[in-house]
Phi, psi and omega in degrees: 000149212234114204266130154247157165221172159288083164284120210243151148205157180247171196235100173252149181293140177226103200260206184231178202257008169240024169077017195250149208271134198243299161208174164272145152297137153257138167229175201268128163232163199270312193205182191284343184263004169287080104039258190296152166297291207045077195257105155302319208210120193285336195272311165260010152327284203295335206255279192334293181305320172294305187261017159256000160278321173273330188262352172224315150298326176091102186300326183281328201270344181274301186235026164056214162299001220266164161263146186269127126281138187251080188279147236207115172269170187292342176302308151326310188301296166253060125246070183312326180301337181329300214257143201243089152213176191306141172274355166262012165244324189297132140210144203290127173247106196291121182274163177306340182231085188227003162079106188252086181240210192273337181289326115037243164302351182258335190287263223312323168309335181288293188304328161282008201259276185352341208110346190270167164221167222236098175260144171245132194265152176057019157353105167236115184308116150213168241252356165277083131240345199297003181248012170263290153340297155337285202288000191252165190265313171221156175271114197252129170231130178283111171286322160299309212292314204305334207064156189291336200276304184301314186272027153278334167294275195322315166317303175307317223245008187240308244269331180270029165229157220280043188246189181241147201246108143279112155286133200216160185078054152271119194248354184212168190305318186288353164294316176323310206248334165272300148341315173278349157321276139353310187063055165268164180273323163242190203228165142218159158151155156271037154311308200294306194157133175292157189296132168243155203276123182246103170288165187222167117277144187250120166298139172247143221266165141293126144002258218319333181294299193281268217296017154308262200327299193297285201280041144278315179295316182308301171299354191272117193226316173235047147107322192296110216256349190271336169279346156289334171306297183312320189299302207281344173263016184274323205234096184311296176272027161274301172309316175297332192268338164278326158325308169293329183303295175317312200268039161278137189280354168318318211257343166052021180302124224242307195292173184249167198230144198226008170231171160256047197218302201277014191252328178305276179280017162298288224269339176088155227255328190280329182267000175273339192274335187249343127327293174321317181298289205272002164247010179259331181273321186295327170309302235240300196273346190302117188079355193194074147320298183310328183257349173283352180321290214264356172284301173290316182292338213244350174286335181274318140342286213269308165342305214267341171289284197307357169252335148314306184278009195060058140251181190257179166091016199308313192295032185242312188294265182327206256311332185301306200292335186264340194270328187303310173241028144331288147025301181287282167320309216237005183052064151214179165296174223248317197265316179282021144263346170282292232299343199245017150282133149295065167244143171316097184306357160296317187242035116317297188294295169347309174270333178254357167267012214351069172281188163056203174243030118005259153283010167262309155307320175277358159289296182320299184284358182275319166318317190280264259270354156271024195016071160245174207281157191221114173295328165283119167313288172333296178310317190308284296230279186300329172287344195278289146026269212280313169296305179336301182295341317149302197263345165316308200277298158311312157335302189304316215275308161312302196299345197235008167308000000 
């Protein structure tokens, strides 16, 4: 039996000074009955809009010819490979508290190198921003929050680089006419029109599916498809949502396609992988920051001791640490969610056993972090270390979300 739900996204018009629709902004609503985004966690916001546009809605059936702005938290912004859309309708839309440093900036230079093009949003021009600028296609200026004197001042101080200037927040005729004063290139507001909300029904995949698949993918080294095969033909609506996907006109797939094996390799182990990603963060992390919190300190705990000790393999110790609290993210036991991963049975037992060093690392970081005695004066020494670094990186990492 094949389980639906409702998916919603919204869409506001982004117009021209002859009232004619230039592209849509897409935004996130929890459901057809949301008013508001009411974004807790920009990361499964963000995941939500991307895979109910591309996997369920259709990105042609939402903006037509037009192009889609997207907002993009910074995590997404540097890792470009993550996120799979067209480069010719997508464009990244940089929020406002995305940290605008060199690391930034070297991301968004990958993403124009791919093909994309790159807007910034809720903007305020200053003159260490110009190499952000430089690189971007438009500019978005809040007219309300901006006020009229200051964003005639930004309008001024943008107009001699090669962007396109959106006014957004216009909310009235007389906003409309002051701006088109300016001679900025485009509109947002609701003068124009409030975002409107589009639905779809979606099939819906199982957890359990995704976290299947995803540490299948992970294991996957040498090219061999069948046990990803095996995952995707258990779960009607994983196929179907991959299946829309081939036929999504983005992917420009000409053949028809009659296995799920030949569905596998059309999108390829890598872009199934970062698929996989954005309906497991839109599922799992969506609304509940706090366990992804705590969930990234403790895969990183364990990652950053194992790598003080030289051992190999780190990115196993960062799964251990992320599997240790599957539990949590999924309301089951610990052991009947290892047991239905295609995961290795040594580190299975590693983890719910805490054998090998494995389990002895997530036994260390499981000691600090209920602060209980750690007996080796080294280890104590370094785990202590090694969390600091942990809890750095995650900080950095929430706060630029």
């Amino acid at each position: 039996m094949v389980n639906y739900q409702t998916v919603a996204v919204a869409r506001q018009p982004i117009v021209d000074d002859k009232l004619r629709v230039f592209a849509y902004e897409l935004l996130y609503r929890r459901d057809s009955e949301a008013k508001e985004a009411d974004v807790i966690d920009d990361v499964g916001a963000t995941a939500h809009v991307i895979t109910s546009s591309l996997l369920d809605i259709g990105l042609n059936n939402i903006v037509g010819k037009h192009e889609a702005f997207i907002n993009f938290p910074r995590s997404y912004l540097v890792n470009p490979s993550g996120v799979p859309l067209p480069r010719d309708k997508a464009v990244i839309e940089v929020l406002e508290n995305a940290g605008f440093d060199p690391i930034l900036l070297a991301a968004l230079r990958r993403w124009k190198d791919a093909g994309y093009k790159i807007a910034l949003d809720d903007f305020q021009f200053e003159a260490k921003l110009t190499p952000f600028v430089e690189l971007a296609d438009y500019v978005k200026l809040d007219l309300l929050a901006l006020g009229k004197d200051e964003f005639h001042a930004q309008v001024d101080a943008l107009k001699s680089f090669d962007v396109k200037i959106i006014a957004e927040k216009v909310e009235t005729w007389d906003d409309f006419q002051f701006a088109k004063l300016l001679e900025v290139d485009l509109y947002q507001g609701y003068f124009f029109e409030r975002p409107q909300v589009l639905t779809n029904k979606s099939t819906s995949v199982n957890q359990m599916t995704l976290l299947q698949l995803m540490a299948a993918l992970i294991k996957n080294t040498d090219g061999n498809i069948d046990d990803i095969e095996n995952i995707v033909s258990q779960d009607v609506g994983l196929v179907h949502k991959l299946l829309k996907y081939l036929n999504s006109p983005m992917t420009g797939l000409v053949a028809s396609v009659d296995s799920v094996r030949l569905a596998i390799t059309l999108i390829g182990v890598d872009h199934l992988k970062s698929l996989t990603n954005l309906l497991l963060m839109s599922a799992m992390t969506e609304d509940r920051p706090a366990v992804l919190s705590q969930v990234l300190v403790r895969s990183k705990h364990a990652e950053l001791f194992a790598a003080s000790k030289d051992y190999n393999n780190l990115d196993k110790f960062f799964l251990a640490g992320m599997m240790s609290m599957i539990d949590v993210c999924v309301g089951q036991q610990l052991e009947d969610v290892l047991a239905e991963l295609p995961l290795p049975e040594d580190f299975k037992k590693s983890i719910v056993e805490r054998t090998g060093r494995v389990g002895h690392t997530l036994e260390l970081v499981e000691l600090f972090e209920k602060n209980r005695l750690i007996k080796d004066d080294q280890d104590r020494k370094v785990i202590q270390e090694t969390y600091v670094e942990a809890l750095k990186w995650v900080d950095e990492f929430m706060a630029r979300l």
